[in-house]
VMD Tcl script that draws the C-alpha trace (Angstrom):
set ca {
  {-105.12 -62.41 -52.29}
  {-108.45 -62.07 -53.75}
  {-110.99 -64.63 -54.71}
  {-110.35 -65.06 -58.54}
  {-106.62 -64.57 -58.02}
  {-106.80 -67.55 -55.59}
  {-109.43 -69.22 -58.19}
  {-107.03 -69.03 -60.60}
  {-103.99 -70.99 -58.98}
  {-106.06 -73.44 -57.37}
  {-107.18 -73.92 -61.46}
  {-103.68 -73.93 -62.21}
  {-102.54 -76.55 -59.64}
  {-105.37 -78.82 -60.96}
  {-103.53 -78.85 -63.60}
  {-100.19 -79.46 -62.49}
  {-101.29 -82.27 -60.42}
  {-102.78 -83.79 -63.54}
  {-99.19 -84.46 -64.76}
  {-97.57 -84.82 -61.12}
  {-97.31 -88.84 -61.45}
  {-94.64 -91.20 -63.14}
  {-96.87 -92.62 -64.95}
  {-98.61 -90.07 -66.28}
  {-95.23 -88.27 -67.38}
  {-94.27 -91.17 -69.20}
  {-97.42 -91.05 -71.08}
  {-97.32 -87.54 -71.85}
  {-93.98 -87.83 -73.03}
  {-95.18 -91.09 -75.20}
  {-97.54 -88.72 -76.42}
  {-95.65 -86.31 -77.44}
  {-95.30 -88.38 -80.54}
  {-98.48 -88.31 -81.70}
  {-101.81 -89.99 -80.75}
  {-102.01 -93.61 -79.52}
  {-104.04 -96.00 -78.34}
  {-104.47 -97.35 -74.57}
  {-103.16 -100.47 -75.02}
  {-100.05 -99.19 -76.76}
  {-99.73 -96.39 -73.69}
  {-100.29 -99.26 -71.14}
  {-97.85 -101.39 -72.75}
  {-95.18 -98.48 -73.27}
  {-95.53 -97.16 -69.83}
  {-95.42 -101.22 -68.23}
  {-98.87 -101.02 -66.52}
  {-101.81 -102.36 -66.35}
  {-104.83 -100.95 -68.97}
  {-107.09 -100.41 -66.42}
  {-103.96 -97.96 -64.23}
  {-103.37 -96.43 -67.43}
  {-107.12 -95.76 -67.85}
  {-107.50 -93.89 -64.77}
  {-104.50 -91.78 -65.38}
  {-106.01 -90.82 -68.59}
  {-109.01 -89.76 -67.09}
  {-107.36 -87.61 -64.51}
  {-105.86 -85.99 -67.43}
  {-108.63 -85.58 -69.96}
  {-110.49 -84.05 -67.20}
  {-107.89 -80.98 -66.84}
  {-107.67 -80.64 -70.05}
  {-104.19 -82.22 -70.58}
  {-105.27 -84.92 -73.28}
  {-108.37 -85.44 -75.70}
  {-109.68 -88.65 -77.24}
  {-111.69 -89.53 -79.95}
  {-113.09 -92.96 -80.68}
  {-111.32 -95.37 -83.38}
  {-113.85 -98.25 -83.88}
  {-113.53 -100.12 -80.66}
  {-110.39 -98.52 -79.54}
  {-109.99 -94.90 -77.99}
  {-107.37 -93.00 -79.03}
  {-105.47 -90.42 -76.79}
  {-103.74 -87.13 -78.15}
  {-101.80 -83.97 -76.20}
  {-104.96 -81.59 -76.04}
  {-102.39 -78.94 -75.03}
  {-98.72 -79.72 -76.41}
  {-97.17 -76.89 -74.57}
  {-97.53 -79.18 -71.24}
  {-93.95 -80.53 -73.25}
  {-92.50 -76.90 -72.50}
  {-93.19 -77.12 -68.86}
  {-91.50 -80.68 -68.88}
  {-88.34 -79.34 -71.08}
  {-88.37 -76.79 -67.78}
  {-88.17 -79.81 -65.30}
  {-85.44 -81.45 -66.92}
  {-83.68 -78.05 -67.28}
  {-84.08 -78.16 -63.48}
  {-82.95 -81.91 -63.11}
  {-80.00 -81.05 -65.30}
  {-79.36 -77.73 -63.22}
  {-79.49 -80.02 -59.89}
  {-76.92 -82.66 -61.34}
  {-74.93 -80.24 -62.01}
  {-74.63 -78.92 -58.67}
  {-74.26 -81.92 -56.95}
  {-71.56 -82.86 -59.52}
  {-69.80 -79.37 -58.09}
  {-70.56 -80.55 -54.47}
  {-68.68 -84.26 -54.63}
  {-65.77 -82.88 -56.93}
  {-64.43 -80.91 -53.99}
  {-64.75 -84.24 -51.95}
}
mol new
graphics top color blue
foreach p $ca { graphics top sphere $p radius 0.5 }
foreach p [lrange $ca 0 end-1] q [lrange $ca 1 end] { graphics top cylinder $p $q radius 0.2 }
display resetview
């Protein structure tokens, strides 16, 4: 593989490992709906602000979410919606999975 081939998935994992967390998920998904604030994405997700604050960063630095200040309060927004198609692929997976296993244990 050459060096900008390999460049570009090690780019690409970055990425993926900005959403690779429960936590973040859940605030991506929360997201989804439009922008919010951190303390309404700590208290949807159950965790503490300052958690929640570092998972934002992670993601703001890939280039998952944006922010923009609201007075004193920041407010967080999908920079890149389409991270909601890759999701709508992992349940499509989890679904996929379920269904196998379902297949499995009926011939139990």
């Amino acid at each position: 593989m050459d060096p900008q081939t390999q460049r570009l998935y090690e780019l690409k994992a970055q990425i993926v490992q900005a959403a690779a967390h429960p936590i973040r998920l859940a605030i991506i998904d929360f997201l989804s709906d439009g922008e919010q604030c951190v303390c309404d994405i700590s208290e949807h997700v159950g965790a503490k602000r300052s958690n929640v604050s570092r998972h934002l960063s992670v993601m703001l630095k890939s280039g998952v979410l944006e922010c923009r200040k609201d007075g004193l309060k920041v407010i967080y927004s999908l920079k890149t919606p389409c991270i909601l198609k890759f999701l709508d692929c992992v349940n499509d997976v989890l679904r996929h999975q379920a269904r196998q296993s379902q297949a499995v244990l009926s011939r139990l």
